[in-house]
C-alpha positions as CSV (number, residue, x, y, z in Angstrom):
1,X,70.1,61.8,89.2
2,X,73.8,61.0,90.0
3,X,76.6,63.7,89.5
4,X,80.2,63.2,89.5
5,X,82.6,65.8,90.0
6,X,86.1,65.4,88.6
7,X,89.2,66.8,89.9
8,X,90.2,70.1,88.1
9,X,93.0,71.7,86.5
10,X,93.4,73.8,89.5
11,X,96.2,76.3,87.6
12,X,99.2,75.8,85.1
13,X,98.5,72.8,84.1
14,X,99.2,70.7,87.2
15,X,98.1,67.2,86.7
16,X,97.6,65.8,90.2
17,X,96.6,67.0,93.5
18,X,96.6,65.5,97.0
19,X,93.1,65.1,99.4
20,X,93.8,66.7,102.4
21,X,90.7,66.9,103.9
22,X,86.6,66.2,103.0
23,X,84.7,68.4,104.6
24,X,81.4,66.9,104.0
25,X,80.6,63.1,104.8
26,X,77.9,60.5,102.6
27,X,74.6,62.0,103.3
28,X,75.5,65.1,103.9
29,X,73.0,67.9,102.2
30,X,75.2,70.7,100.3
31,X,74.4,73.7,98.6
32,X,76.1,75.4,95.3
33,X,79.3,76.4,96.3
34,X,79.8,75.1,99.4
35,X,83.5,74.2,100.3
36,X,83.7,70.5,100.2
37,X,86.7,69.2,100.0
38,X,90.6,70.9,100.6
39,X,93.7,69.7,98.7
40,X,97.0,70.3,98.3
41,X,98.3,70.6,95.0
42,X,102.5,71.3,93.9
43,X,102.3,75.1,95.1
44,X,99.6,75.6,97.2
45,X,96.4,74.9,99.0
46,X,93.2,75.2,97.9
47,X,89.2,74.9,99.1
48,X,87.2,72.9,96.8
49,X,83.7,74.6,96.6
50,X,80.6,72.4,95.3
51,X,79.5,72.5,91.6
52,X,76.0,71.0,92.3
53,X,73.4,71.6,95.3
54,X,72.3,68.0,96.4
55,X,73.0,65.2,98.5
56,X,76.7,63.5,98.7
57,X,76.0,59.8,98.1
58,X,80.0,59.0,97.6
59,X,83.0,59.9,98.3
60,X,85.7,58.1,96.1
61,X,89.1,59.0,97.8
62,X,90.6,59.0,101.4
63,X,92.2,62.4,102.7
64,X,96.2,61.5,101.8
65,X,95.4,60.2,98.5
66,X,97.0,61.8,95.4
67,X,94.5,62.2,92.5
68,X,94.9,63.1,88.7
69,X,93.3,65.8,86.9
70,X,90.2,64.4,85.7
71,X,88.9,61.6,88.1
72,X,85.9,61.3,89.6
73,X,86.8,62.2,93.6
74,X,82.6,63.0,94.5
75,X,79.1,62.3,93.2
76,X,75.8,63.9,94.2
77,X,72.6,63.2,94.3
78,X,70.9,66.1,92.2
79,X,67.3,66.6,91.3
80,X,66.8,65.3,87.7
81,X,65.9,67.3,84.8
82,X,62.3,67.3,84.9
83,X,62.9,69.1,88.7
84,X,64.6,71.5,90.2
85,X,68.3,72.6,88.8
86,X,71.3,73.3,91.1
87,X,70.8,76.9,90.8
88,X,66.8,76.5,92.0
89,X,68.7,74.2,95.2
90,X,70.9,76.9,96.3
91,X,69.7,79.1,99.4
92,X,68.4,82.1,97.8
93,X,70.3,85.2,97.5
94,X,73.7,83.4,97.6
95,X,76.5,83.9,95.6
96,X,79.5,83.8,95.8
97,X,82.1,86.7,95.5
98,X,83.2,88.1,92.3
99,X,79.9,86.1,90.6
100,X,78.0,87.9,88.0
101,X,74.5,87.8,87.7
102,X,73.6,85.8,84.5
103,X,71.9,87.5,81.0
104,X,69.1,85.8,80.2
105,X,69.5,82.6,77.7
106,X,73.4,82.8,79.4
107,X,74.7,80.2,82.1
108,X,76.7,82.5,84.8
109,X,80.2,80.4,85.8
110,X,80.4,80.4,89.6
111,X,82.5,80.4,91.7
112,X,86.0,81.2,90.3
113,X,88.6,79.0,90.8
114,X,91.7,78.9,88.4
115,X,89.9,78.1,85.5
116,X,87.2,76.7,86.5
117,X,83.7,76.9,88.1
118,X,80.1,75.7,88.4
119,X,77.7,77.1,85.6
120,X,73.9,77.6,86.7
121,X,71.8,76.3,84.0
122,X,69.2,79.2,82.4
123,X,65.8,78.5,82.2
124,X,66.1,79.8,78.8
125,X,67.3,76.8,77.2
126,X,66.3,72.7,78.0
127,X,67.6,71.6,81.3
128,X,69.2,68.3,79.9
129,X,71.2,70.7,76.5
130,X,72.5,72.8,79.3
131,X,76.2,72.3,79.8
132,X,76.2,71.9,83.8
133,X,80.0,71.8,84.7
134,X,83.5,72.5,83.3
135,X,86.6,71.4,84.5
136,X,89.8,71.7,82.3
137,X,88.2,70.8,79.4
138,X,86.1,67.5,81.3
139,X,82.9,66.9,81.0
140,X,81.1,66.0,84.3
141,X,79.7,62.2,83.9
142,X,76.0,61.6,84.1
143,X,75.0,58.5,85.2
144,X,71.1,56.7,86.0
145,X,72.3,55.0,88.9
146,X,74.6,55.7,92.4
147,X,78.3,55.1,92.1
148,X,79.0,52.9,94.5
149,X,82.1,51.7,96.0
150,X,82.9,48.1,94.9
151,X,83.5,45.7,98.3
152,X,85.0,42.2,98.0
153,X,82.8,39.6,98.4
154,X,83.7,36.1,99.2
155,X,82.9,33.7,96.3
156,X,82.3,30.4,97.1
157,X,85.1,28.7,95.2
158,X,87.6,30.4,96.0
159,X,89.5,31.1,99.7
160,X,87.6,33.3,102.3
161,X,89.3,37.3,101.7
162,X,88.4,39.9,104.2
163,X,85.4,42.3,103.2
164,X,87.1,46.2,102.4
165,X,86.8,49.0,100.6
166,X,89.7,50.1,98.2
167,X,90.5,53.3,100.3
168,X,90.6,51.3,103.4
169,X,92.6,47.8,101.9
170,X,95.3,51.1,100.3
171,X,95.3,52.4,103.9
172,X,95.9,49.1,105.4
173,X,98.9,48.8,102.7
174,X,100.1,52.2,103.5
175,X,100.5,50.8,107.3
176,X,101.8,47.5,107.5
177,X,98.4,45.9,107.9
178,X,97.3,42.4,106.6
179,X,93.6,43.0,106.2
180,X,92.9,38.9,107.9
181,X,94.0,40.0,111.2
182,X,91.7,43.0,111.1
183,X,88.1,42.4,112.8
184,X,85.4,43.9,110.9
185,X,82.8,46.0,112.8
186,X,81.0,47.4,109.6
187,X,77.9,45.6,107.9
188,X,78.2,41.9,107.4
189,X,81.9,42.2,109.1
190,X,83.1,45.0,106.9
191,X,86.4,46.0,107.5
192,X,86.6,50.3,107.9
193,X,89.4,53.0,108.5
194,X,88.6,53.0,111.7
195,X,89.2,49.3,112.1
196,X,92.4,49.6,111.1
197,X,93.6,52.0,112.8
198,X,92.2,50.7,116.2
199,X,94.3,47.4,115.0
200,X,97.2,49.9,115.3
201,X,96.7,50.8,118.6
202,X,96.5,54.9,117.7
203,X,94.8,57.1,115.3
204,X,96.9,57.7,111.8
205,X,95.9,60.5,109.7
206,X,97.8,60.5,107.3
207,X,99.4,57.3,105.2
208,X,103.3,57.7,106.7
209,X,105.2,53.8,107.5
210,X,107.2,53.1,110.2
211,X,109.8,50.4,109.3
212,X,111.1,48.0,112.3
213,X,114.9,46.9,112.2
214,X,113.6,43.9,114.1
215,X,110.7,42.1,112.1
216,X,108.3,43.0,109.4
217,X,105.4,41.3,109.9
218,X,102.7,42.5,111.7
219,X,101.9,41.5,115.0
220,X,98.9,42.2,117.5
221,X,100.9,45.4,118.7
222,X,100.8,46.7,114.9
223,X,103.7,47.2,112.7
224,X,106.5,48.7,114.7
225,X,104.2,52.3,114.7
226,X,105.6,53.1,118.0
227,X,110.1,53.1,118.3
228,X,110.9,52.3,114.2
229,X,114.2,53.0,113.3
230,X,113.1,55.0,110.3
231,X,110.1,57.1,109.1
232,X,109.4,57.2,105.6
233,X,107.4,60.1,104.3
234,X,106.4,60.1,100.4
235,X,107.5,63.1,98.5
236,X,104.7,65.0,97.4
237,X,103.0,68.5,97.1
238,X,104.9,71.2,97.7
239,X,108.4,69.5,98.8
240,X,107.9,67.5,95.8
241,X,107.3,70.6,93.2
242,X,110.0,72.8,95.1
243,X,112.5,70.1,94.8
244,X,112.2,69.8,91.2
245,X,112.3,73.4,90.5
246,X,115.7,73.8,92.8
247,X,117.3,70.7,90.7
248,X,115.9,72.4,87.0
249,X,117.4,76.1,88.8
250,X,121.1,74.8,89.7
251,X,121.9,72.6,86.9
252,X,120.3,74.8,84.2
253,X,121.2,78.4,84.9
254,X,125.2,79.1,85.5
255,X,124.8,80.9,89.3
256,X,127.4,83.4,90.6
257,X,126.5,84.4,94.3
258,X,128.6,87.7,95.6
259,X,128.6,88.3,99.3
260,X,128.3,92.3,101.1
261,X,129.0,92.8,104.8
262,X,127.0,96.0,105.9
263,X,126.5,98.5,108.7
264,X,123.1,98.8,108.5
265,X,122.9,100.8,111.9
266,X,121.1,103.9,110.1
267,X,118.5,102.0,108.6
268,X,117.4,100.2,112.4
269,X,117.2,103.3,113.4
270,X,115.0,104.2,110.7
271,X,113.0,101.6,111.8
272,X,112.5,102.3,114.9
273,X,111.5,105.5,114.5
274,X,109.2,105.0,111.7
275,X,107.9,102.1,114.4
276,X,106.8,105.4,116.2
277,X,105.6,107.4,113.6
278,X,101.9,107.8,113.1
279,X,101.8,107.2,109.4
280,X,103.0,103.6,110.4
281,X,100.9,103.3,113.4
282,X,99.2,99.8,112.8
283,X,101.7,98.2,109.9
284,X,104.4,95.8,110.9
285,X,107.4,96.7,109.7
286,X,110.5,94.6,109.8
287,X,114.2,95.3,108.5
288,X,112.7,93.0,105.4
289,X,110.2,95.1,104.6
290,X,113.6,98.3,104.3
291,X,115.7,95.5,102.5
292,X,112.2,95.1,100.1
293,X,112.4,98.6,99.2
294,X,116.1,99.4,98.8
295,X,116.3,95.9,96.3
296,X,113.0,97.8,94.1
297,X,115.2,101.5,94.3
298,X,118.5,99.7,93.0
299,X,116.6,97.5,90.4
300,X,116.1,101.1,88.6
301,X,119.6,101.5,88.4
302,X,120.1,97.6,87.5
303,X,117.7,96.4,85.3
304,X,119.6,92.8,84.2
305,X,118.3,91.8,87.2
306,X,115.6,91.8,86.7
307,X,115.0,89.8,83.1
308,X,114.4,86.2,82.1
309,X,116.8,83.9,79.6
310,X,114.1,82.3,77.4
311,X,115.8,79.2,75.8
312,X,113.1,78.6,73.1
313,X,113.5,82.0,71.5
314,X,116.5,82.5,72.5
315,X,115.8,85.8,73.9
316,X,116.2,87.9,77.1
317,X,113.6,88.9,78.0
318,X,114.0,92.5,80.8
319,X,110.7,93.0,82.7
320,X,109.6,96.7,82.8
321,X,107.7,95.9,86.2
322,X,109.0,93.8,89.6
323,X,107.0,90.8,90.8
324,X,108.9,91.0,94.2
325,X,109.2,87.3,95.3
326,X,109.5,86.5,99.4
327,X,110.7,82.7,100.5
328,X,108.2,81.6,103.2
329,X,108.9,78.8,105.3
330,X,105.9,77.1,105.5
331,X,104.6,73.7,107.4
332,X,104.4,72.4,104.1
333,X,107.9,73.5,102.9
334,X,108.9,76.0,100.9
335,X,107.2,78.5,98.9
336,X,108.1,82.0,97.0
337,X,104.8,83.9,96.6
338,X,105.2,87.2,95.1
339,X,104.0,90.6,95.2
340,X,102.7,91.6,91.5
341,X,104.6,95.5,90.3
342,X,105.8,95.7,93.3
343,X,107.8,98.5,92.4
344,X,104.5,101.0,92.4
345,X,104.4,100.5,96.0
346,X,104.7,103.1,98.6
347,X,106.3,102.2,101.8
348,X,103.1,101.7,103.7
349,X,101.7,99.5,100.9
350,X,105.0,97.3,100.7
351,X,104.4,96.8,104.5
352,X,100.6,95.9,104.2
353,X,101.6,93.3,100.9
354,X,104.2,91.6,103.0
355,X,102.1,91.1,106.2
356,X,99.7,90.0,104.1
357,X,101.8,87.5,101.7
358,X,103.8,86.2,104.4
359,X,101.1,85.4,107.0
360,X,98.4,83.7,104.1
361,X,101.5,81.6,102.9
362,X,102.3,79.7,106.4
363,X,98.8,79.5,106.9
364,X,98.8,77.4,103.4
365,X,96.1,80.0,101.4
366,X,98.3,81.1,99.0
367,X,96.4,81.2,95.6
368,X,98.7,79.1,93.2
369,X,98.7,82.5,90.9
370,X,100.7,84.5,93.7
371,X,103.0,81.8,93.0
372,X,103.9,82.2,89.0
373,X,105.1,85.7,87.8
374,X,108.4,86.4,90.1
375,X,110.9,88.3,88.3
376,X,113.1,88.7,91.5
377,X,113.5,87.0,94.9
378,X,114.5,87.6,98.4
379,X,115.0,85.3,101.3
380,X,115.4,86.3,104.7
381,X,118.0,83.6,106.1
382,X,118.1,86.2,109.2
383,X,115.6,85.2,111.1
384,X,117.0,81.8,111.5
385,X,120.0,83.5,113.2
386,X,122.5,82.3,109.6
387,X,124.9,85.2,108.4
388,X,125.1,84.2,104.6
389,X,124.4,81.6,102.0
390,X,124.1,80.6,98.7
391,X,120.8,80.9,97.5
392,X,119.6,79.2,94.6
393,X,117.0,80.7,91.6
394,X,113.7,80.4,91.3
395,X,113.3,78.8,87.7
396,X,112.8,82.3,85.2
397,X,114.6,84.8,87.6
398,X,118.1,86.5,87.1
399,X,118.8,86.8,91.0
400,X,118.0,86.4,94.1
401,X,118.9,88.1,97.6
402,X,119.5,86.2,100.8
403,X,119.7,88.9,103.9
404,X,121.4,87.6,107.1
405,X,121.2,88.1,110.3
406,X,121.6,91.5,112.1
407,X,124.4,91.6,114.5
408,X,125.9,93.8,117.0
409,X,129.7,93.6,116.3
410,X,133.2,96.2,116.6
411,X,133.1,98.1,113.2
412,X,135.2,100.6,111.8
413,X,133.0,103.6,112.4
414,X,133.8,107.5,111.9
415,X,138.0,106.1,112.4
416,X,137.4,104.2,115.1
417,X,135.9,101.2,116.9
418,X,132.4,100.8,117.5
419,X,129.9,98.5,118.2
420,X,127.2,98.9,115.4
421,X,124.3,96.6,113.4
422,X,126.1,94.7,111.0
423,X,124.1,92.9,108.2
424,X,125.4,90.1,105.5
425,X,124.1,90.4,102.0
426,X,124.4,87.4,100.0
427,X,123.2,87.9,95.7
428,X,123.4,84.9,93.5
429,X,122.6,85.3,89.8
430,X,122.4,83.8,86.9
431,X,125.2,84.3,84.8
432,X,123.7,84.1,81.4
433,X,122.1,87.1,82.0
434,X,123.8,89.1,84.7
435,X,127.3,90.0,84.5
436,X,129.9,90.6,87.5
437,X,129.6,94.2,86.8
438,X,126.5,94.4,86.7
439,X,125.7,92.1,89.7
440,X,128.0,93.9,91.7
441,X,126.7,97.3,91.3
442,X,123.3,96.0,91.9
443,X,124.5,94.7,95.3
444,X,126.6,97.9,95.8
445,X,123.6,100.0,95.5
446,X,121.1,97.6,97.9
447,X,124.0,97.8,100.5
448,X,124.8,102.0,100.0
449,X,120.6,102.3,101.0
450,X,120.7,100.4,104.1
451,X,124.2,102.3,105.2
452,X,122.7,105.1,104.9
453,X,118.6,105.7,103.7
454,X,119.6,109.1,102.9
455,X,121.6,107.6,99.6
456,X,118.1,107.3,97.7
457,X,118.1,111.0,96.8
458,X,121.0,110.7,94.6
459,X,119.5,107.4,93.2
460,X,115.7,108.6,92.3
């Protein structure tokens, strides 16, 4: 029997999602919960494991396409109900982490994946009742017959069109390519991917046009791929979901952004003696990780800042934990994953959740629920050499700190000249929530710490 596997809902409601990446071709045997398929959705991204154990017979989207919740992107060939169920293909002993072993006459959901999962049918209950598959509330579709991918034919009354796939005739439109001056070198002169990308002259993988100044039709040389005047790149994933939160952020909440220019010389030394110490021996620790801590000590003293104005109840809403948000520049732009209460953190663990945050965001792993929650933000503008700025909030937060760049410059030090570590502090806020006062003696505090560590006894 034929199984079809939908996109999901894969978190807070997102409603489309890009294919990066298949990871399993037609043909190819999988079992339950095998990672088929990787995709991109607004905030993060995400392996698709396999809801069924059976053979792929299609594969209804090219890598670079962007799908809506709900449409068929796979189907499987699956043994029927009078066989063996998905659970009875799976290599035995498998499972998947965090799975639970099922009660009997109860389907166990496996694996977990914001919201949704594939659900091994019990032998206590007919195979055809059981309900095989959820995703965001859409039934899987069962159908008697392959699904197979509808190719052009050439009727005989009407002009000769060139045999395609819709995949490859969207790819060709994505490049410049009219599908007649392709030659076909698939069954009966069907035209593939590969065909039109050889007609290119280069291997494309993703659907990006080059525009020519000169001409735009399409010659034997290919559409002006190599020395266009301008590369257009469609705005999607996570430029796309960041850009729209950054235009909701500065035209809905009022921001005020106050500057602090600090000698932070004690707390590089701090550093780089707690660099040395054994306690710290094997965590990386960065003046971030300092600037982390001090911004969780003052919020004590300043909780505004850490609140939420909530326009449909018209209420202010002040957090009694800290979801400690880090920008990460990623290949994919930019996200703010955060650290859940990170204010119960010890020094060590603040350390060990940053190393661990930072480096599974620029790899692209961040889970899209490490990127909801923030009740605070910090970007480190530092380590691309800028003093200051004017940061913008992250849609729901009252501030957020922008930490320049550590320089060595003459400062006014014990009455006199010297050359110390000099650090810019940049807070914006939103204004609603957060007065001058208030934001002030927030940044205050945050800049007192990193003068001088020993400041937190009187503020603990």
């Amino acid at each position: 029997m034929i199984k079809e596997f939908r996109l999901p809902d894969l978190g807070e409601g997102l409603t489309e999602s890009e294919i990066l990446s298949w990871k399993v071709a037609v043909g190819d045997t999988v079992t339950l919960n095998q990672v088929i398929a990787e995709v991109e959705t607004a905030k993060a991204v995400v392996e698709l494991p396999s809801p069924f154990a059976g053979v792929i017979t299609a594969l209804h989207e090219e890598p670079g396409t962007i799908v809506e919740v709900g449409k068929s992107i796979v189907s499987f060939e699956v043994a029927d109900d009078g066989g063996a169920s998905p659970s009875e293909l799976a290599p035995a002993g498998v499972a998947p982490a965090g799975a639970t072993n099922a009660v009997a006459g109860t389907a166990k959901r496996e694996p977990n994946l914001v919201g949704y999962g594939a659900v091994v049918e019990s032998s206590g209950r007919p195979a055809r009742r059981a309900r095989t598959f959820t995703t965001a509330g859409v039934e899987p579709v069962r159908t008697e017959t392959p699904v197979v991918e509808p190719v052009e034919t050439r009727p005989a009354d009407t002009a000769e069109r060139p045999r395609s796939t819709p995949p490859v005739r969207k790819l060709a439109k994505d490049l410049g390519v009219e599908l007649a001056a392709v030659a076909g070198t698939g069954a009966g002169g069907l035209i593939t991917r590969e065909d039109v990308r050889n007609f290119v002259g280069g291997e494309l993988s993703a659907p990006v046009r080059h525009l020519s100044a000169v001409s735009d039709s399409v010659s034997a040389a290919g559409p002006g791929a190599q020395g266009g005047r301008e590369v257009r790149t469609p705005i999607k994933g996570v430029r796309k979901f960041t850009a729209a939160a950054m235009v909701a952020s500065a035209f809905t909440a009022p921001h005020a952004t106050e500057f602090l220019t600090v000698d932070v010389t004690p707390t590089m030394d701090l550093l780089a003696k707690l660099k040395t110490s054994r306690a710290f021996s094997g965590y990386k620790l960065t003046p971030l990780t300092l600037v982390a801590k001090a911004v969780l000590i003052a919020l004590r003293r300043n909780p505004s800042l850490n609140s939420r104005w909530e326009e449909a109840s018209q209420e202010i809403v002040q957090f009694n934990y800290v979801n400690l948000g880090i920008a990460a520049a990623t290949p994919r732009g930019l996200t703010v994953p955060n650290i859940k209460d990170a204010d119960t953190f010890s020094l060590l663990e603040l350390s060990e959740a940053l190393t661990g945050l930072t480096e599974t965001a620029r790899a692209g792993k961040t889970a899209p629920a490490d990127l909801s929650g923030g009740t605070i933000s910090i970007t480190n503008i530092g380590v691309f050499g800028i003093d200051a700025g004017t940061p913008i909030l992250n849609p729901g937060e009252a501030a957020i700190l922008a930490m320049g760049a550590v320089r060595r410059m003459p400062w006014d030090f014990q009455d006199a000249v010297a050359l110390r570590q000099v650090m810019t502090l940049s807070l914006s806020f939103d204004h609603r929530l957060v007065d001058g006062e208030q934001g002030s003696r927030f940044l205050a505090d945050v800049g007192a710490i990193l003068a001088e560590p020993g400041m937190v006894l009187t503020m603990v």
